[in-house]
C-alpha positions as CSV (number, residue, x, y, z in Angstrom):
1,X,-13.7,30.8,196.9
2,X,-14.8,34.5,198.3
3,X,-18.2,34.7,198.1
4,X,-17.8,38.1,196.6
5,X,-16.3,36.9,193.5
6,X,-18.1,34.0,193.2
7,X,-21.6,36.4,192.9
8,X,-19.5,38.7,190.9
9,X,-18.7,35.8,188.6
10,X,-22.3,34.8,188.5
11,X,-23.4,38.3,187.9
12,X,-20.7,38.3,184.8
13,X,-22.0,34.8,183.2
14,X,-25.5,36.0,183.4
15,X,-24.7,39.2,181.8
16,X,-22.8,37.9,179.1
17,X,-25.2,34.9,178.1
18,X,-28.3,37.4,178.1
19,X,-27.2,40.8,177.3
20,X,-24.3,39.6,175.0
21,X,-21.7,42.4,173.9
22,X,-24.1,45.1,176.0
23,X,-23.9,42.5,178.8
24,X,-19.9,42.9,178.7
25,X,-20.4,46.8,178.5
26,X,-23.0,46.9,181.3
27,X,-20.5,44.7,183.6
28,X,-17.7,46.6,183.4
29,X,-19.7,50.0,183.4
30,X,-20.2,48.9,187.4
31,X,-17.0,49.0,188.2
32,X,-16.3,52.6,186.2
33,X,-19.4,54.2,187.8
34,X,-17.7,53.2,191.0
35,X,-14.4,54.6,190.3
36,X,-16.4,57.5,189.4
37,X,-18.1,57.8,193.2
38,X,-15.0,57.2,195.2
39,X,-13.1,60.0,192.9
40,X,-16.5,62.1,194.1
41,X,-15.9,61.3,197.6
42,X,-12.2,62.2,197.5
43,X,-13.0,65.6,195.9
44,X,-15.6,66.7,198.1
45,X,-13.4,65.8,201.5
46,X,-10.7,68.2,199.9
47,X,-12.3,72.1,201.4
48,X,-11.1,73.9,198.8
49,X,-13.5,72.0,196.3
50,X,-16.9,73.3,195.4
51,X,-19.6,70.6,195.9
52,X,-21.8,71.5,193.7
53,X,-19.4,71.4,190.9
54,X,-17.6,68.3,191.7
55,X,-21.5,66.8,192.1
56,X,-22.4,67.9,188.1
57,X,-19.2,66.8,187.0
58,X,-19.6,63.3,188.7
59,X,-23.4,63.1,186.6
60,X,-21.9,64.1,183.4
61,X,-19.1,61.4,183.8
62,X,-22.2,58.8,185.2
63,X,-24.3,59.7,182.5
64,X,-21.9,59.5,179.9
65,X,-21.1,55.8,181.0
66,X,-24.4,54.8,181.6
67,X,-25.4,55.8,178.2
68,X,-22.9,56.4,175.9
69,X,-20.2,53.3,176.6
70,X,-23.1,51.1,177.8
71,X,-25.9,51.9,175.0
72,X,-23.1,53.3,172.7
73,X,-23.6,57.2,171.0
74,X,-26.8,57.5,169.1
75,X,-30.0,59.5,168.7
76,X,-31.9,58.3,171.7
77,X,-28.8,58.2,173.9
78,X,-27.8,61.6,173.4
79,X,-31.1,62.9,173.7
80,X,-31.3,60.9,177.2
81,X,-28.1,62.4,178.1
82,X,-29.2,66.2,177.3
83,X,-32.6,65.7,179.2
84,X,-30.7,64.3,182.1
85,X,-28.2,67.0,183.1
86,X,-31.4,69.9,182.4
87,X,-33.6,68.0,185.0
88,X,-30.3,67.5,187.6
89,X,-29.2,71.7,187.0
90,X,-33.2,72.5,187.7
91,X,-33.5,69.9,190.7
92,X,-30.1,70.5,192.4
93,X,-31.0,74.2,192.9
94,X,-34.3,72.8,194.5
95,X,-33.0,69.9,196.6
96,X,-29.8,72.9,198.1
97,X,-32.7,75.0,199.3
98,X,-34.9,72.0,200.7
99,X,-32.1,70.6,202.6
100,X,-30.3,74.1,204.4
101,X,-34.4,74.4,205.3
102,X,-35.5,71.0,206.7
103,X,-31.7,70.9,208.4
104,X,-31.3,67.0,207.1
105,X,-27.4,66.9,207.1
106,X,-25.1,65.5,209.3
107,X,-25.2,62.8,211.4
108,X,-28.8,61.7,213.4
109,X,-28.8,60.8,217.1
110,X,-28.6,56.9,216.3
111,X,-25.5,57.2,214.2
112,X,-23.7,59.8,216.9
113,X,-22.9,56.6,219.0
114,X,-21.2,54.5,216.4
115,X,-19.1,58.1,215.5
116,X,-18.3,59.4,218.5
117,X,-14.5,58.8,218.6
118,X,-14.2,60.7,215.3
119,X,-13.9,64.4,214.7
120,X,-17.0,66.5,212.9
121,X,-14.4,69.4,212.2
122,X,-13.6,68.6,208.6
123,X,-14.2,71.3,207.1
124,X,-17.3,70.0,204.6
125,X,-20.5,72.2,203.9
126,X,-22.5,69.3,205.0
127,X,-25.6,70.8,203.2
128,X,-23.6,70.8,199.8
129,X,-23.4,66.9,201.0
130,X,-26.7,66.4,201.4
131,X,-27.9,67.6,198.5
132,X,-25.2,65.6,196.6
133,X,-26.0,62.3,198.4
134,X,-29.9,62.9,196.9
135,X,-28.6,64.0,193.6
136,X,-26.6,60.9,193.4
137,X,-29.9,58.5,194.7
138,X,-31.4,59.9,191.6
139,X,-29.2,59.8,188.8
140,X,-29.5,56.4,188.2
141,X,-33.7,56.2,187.7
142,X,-33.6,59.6,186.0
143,X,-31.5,58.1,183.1
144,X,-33.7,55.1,183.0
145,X,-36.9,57.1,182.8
146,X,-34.9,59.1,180.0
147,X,-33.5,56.4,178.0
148,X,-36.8,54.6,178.3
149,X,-38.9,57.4,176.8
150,X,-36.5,58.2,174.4
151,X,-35.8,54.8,172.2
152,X,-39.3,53.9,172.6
153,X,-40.2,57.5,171.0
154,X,-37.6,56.5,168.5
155,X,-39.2,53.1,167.4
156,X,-42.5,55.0,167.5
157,X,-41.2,57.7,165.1
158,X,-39.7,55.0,162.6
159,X,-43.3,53.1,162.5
160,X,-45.1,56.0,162.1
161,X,-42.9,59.2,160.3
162,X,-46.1,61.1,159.5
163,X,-47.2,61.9,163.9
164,X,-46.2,65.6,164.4
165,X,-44.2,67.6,167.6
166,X,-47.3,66.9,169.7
167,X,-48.7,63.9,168.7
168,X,-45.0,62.5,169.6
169,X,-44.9,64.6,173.0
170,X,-48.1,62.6,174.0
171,X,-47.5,59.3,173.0
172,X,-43.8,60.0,175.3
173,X,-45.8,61.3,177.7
174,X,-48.0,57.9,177.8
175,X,-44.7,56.1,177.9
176,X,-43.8,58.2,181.1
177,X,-47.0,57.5,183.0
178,X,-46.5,53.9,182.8
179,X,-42.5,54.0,184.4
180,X,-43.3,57.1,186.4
181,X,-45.3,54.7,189.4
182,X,-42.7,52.1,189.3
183,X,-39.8,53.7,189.3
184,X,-41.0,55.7,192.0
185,X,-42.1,52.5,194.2
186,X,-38.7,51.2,194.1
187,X,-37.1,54.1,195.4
188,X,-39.5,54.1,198.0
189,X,-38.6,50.1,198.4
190,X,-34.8,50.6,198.1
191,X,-35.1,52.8,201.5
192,X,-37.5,50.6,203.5
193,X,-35.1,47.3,202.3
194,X,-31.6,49.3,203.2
195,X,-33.2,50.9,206.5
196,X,-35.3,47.5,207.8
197,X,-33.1,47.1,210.6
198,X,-33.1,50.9,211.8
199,X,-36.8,50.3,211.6
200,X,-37.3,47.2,214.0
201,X,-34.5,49.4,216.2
202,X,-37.2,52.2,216.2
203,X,-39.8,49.4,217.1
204,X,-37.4,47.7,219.8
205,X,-36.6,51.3,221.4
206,X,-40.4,52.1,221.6
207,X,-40.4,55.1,219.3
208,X,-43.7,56.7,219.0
209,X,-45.2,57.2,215.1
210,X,-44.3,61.1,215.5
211,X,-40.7,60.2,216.8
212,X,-40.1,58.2,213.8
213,X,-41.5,60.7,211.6
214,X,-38.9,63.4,212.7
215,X,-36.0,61.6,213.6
216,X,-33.0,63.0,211.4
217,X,-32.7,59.6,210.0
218,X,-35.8,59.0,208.4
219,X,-36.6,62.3,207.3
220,X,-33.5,62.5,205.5
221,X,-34.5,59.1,203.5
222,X,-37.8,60.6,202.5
223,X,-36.5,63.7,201.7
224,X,-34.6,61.9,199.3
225,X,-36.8,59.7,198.1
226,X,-39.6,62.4,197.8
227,X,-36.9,64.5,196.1
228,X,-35.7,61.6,193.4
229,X,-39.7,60.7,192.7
230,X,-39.6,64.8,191.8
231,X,-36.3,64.7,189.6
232,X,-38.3,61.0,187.9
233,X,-41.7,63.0,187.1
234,X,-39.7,66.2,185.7
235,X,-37.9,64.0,184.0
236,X,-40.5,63.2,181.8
237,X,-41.9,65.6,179.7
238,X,-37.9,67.4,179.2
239,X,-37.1,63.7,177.5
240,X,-40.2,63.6,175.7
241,X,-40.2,67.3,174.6
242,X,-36.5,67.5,173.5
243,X,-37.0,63.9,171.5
244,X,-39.9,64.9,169.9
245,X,-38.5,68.3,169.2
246,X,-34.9,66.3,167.7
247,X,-37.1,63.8,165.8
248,X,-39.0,66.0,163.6
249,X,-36.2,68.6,163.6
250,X,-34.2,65.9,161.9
251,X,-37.1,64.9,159.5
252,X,-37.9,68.8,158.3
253,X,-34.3,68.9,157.6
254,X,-33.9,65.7,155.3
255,X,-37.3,66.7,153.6
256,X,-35.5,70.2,152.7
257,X,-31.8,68.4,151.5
C-alpha cells in the first residue's frame, strides 16, 4: 500500500474516533483548503490578475472553511471570521510595504542553481508574491488565536451574564496572552523544522553568523515569521473587542424585546 494513503487513512481513523462528526468535517476541510491554494496559485500566474485580490479572496474562502463548515455558523464562529479578515486587510497593507523595502522576493542565491534552466520572465509582481506567501503562513494561527478567544469569551459570558464590555475585553485579553507565546513559538519552530537542512548546508558551506543573517533565504523566513507573530498579537484584542462588543450588544437587545 502507498505510504501516502496509508497515513492519510491513519490520519482519517484518528479523526473520526476522536473528533467524531467534526473529525469528518475537519478531514475533508484538508483537502478543500488545498483546492483552495492550488486555485490561488493558478490565479496569481495568470498577469492580468491582481494579487492582492486574488490573496483576500483565497482568506475569505480559507476562513470560511476553517470556521464555518468545520465549526459550523454560530456566534463565536462568525465573530472569529469578522476579526480575521480586519487583522489580514490591516496586516497586508503592512507586510506589501515591508517586503518592496527589505527586497525579500524572488529566488535567493542557493535556490538560483536548482532553477537555472527555467525562465524568471513570467510576468508576476514578485513583491505581490511575497506578501501573499506571508499572508498565507498566517492565516491559519490567526483563526486559531480568533476562534480560541472567541468560544472561550462565549462560555465565559454564559457563566457569568452580569461582566460588562470591559470586564469581557480583559478576561479575552487574558485568554490571548496565554496562546499569544505558543502560537508564536511554533511559527518560529515550523521554519527552523522545514529549513533544518538549508541550515546544516549553511554550516557545511562555512557561512559566517552575518552571512546567515542576510542571505535572501533566511531573511525571508523571518520576515514571515516576525510578520505572522504581528498579524497573531493584533489579532487579539480585534477578536476580543468585537466579541465582547457582539455579546453584550446581543444581551441589551433581548433585555429591551
Amino acid at each position: 500500500m502507498n505510504v501516502l494513503l496509508l497515513l492519510t487513512i491513519i490520519l482519517f481513523i484518528l479523526m473520526v474516533l476522536i473528533g467524531g462528526k467534526k473529525g469528518v468535517r475537519s478531514f475533508f476541510s484538508l483537502f478543500l483548503n488545498f483546492g483552495v491554494v492550488f486555485l490561488t496559485i493558478l490565479f496569481m500566474l495568470d498577469p492580468q490578475s491582481n494579487t492582492v485580490i486574488v490573496t483576500l479572496v483565497a482568506c475569505v474562502m480559507i476562513s470560511c472553511i476553517n470556521l464555518f463548515y468545520i465549526n459550523e455558523v454560530n456566534g463565536p464562529t462568525i465573530t472569529a471570521f469578522i476579526s480575521t479578515l480586519l487583522t489580514i486587510i490591516i496586516l497586508l497593507s503592512f507586510i506589501h510595504i515591508v517586503t518592496e523595502y527589505t527586497m525579500i522576493q524572488g529566488f535567493g542565491e542557493e535556490e538560483i542553481e536548482e532553477l537555472s534552466i527555467f525562465s524568471f520572465y513570467v510576468g508576476v509582481d514578485f513583491v505581490k508574491i511575497a506578501a501573499a506567501v506571508i499572508i498565507m503562513s498566517a492565516i491559519g494561527a490567526m483563526m486559531d488565536v480568533a476562534i480560541s478567544i472567541t468560544t472561550s469569551m462565549h462560555e465565559i459570558f454564559h457563566h457569568n451574564p452580569l461582566l460588562g464590555k470591559k470586564d469581557l475585553f480583559r478576561s479575552g485579553l487574558s485568554v490571548g496572552r496565554d496562546i499569544l507565546g505558543t502560537d508564536t513559538n511554533t511559527l518560529f519552530f515550523a521554519f527552523f523544522g522545514s529549513y533544518l537542512g538549508l541550515l546544516i548546508w549553511f554550516k557545511d558551506l562555512s557561512y559566517s553568523f552575518g552571512e546567515v543573517i542576510n542571505s535572501k533565504v533566511f531573511s525571508a523566513e523571518m520576515i514571515t515569521i516576525l510578520c505572522s507573530g504581528i498579524g497573531i498579537a493584533l489579532v487579539i484584542p480585534i477578536a476580543a473587542w468585537m466579541s465582547a462588543y457582539s455579546l453584550t450588544r446581543t444581551k441589551e437587545k433581548s433585555e429591551h424585546m
